[in-house]
C-alpha atoms as an extended CHARMM CRD file, in Angstrom:
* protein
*
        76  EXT
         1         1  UNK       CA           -206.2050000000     -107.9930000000      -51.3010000000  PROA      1               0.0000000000
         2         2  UNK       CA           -206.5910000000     -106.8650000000      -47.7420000000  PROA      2               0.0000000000
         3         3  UNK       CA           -207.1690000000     -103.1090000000      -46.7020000000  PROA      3               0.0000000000
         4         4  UNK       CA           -207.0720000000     -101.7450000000      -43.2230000000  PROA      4               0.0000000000
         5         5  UNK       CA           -207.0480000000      -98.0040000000      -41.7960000000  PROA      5               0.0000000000
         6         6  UNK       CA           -202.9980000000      -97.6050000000      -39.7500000000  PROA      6               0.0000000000
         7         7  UNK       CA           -202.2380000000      -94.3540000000      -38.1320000000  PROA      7               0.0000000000
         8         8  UNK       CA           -198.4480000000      -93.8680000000      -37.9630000000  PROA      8               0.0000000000
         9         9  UNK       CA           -197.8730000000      -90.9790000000      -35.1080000000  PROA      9               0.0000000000
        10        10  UNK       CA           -194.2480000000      -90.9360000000      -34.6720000000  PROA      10              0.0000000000
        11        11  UNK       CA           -191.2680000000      -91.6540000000      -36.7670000000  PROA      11              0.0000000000
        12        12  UNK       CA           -190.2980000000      -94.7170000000      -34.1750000000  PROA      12              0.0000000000
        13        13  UNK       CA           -193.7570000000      -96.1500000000      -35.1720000000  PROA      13              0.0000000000
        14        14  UNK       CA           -192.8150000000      -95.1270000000      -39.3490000000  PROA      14              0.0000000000
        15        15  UNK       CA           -189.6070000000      -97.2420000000      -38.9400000000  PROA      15              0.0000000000
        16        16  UNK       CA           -190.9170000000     -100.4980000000      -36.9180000000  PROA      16              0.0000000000
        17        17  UNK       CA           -193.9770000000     -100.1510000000      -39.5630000000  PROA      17              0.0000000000
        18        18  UNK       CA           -191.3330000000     -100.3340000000      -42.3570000000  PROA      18              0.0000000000
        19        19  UNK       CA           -189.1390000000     -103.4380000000      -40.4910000000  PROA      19              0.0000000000
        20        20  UNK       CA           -192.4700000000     -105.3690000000      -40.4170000000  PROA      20              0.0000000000
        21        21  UNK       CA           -193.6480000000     -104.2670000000      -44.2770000000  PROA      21              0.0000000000
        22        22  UNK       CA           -189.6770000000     -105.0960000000      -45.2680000000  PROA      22              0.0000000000
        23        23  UNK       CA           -190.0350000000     -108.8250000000      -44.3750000000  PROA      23              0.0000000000
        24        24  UNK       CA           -193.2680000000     -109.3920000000      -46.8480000000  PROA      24              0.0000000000
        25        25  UNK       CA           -192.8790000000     -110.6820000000      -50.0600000000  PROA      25              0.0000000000
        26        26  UNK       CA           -196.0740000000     -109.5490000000      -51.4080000000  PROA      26              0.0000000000
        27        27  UNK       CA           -196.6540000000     -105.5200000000      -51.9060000000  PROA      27              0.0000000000
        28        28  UNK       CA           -197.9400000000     -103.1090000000      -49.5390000000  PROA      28              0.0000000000
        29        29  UNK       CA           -199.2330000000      -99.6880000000      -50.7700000000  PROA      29              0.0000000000
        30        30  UNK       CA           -200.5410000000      -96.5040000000      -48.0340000000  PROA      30              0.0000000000
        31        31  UNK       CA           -202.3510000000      -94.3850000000      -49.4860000000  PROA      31              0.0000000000
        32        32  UNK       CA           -203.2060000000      -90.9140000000      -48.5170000000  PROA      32              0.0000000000
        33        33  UNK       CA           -205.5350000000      -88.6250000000      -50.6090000000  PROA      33              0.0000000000
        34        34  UNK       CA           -204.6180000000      -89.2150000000      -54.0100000000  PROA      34              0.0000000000
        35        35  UNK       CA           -201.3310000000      -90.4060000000      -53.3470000000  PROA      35              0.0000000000
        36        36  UNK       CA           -200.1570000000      -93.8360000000      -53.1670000000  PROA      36              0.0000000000
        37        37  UNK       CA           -196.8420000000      -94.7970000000      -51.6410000000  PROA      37              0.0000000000
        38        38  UNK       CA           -194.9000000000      -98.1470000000      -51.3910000000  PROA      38              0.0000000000
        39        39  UNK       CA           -194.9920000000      -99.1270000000      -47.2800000000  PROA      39              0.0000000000
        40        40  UNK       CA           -191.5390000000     -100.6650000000      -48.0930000000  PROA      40              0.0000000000
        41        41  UNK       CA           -189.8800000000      -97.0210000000      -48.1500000000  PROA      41              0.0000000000
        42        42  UNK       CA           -189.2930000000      -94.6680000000      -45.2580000000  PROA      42              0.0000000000
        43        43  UNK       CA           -188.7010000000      -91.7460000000      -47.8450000000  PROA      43              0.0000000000
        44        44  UNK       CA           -191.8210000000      -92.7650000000      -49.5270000000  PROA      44              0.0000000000
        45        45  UNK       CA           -193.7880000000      -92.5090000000      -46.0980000000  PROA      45              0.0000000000
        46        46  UNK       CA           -192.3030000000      -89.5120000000      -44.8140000000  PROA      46              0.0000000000
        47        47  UNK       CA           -193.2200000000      -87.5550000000      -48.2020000000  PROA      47              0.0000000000
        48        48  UNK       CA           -196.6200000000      -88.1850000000      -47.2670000000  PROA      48              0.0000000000
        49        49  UNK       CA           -198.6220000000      -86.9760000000      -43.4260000000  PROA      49              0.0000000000
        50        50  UNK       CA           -198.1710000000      -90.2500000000      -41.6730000000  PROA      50              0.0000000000
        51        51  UNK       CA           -199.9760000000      -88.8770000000      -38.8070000000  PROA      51              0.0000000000
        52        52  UNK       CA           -203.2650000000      -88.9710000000      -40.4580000000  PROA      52              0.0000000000
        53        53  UNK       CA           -204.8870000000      -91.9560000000      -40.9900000000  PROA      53              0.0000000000
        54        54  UNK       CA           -203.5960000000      -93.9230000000      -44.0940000000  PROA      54              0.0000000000
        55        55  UNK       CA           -205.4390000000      -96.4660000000      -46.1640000000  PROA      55              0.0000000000
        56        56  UNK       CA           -202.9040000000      -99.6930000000      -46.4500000000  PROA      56              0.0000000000
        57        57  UNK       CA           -203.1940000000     -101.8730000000      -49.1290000000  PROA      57              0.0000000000
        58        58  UNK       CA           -201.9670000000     -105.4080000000      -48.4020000000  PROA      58              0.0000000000
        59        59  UNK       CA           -201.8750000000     -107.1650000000      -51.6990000000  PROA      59              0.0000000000
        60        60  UNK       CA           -202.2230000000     -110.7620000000      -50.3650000000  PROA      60              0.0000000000
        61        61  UNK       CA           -204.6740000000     -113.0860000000      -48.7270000000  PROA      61              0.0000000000
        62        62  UNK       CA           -202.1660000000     -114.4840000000      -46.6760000000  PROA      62              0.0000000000
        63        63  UNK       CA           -201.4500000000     -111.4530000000      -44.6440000000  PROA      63              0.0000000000
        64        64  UNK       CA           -202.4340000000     -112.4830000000      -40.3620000000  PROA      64              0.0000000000
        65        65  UNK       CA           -198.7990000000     -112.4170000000      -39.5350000000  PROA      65              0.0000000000
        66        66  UNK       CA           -198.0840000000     -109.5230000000      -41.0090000000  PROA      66              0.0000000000
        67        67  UNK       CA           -201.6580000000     -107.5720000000      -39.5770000000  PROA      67              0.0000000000
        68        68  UNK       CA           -200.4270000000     -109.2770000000      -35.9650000000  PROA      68              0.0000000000
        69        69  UNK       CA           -196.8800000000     -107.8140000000      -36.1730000000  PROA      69              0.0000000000
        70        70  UNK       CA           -198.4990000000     -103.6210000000      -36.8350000000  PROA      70              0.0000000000
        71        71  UNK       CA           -202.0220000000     -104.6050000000      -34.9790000000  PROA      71              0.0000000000
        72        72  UNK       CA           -200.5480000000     -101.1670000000      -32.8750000000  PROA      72              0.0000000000
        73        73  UNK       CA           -201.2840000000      -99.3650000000      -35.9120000000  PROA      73              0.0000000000
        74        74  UNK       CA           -204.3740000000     -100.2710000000      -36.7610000000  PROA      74              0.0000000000
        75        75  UNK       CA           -207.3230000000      -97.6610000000      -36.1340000000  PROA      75              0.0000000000
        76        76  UNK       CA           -210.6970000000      -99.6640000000      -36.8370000000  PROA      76              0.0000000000
């Protein structure tokens, strides 16, 4: 497993976030507080204050293209 810090500040940045998280085949969870959110699903995200920083859970080992693809996202 693989966890970063992502900030997601506007809903362009939600939906190319989503594209990129859509093309993994392993699962990807953001978590904010104590809730926990499948990265796959623009409803999901937008139920949740993607402008603050979000805990992403990549649940692989195998995950460099993937971090390359939202390294814009990334806040650490």
């Amino acid at each position: 497993m693989t966890e970063l810090k992502i900030k997601l500040l506007t809903i362009s940045d939600v939906k190319d976030f989503v594209a990129a998280a859509t093309a993994q085949d392993y699962d990807i969870d953001l978590i904010s507080g104590r809730y926990t959110v499948d990265a796959k699903s623009l409803m999901g995200i937008f139920s949740i204050v993607p402008s603050e920083s979000l805990e992403l859970k990549i649940f692989s080992d195998d995950c460099g293209d993937f971090i390359s693809k939202i390294s814009a996202y990334v806040v650490e």
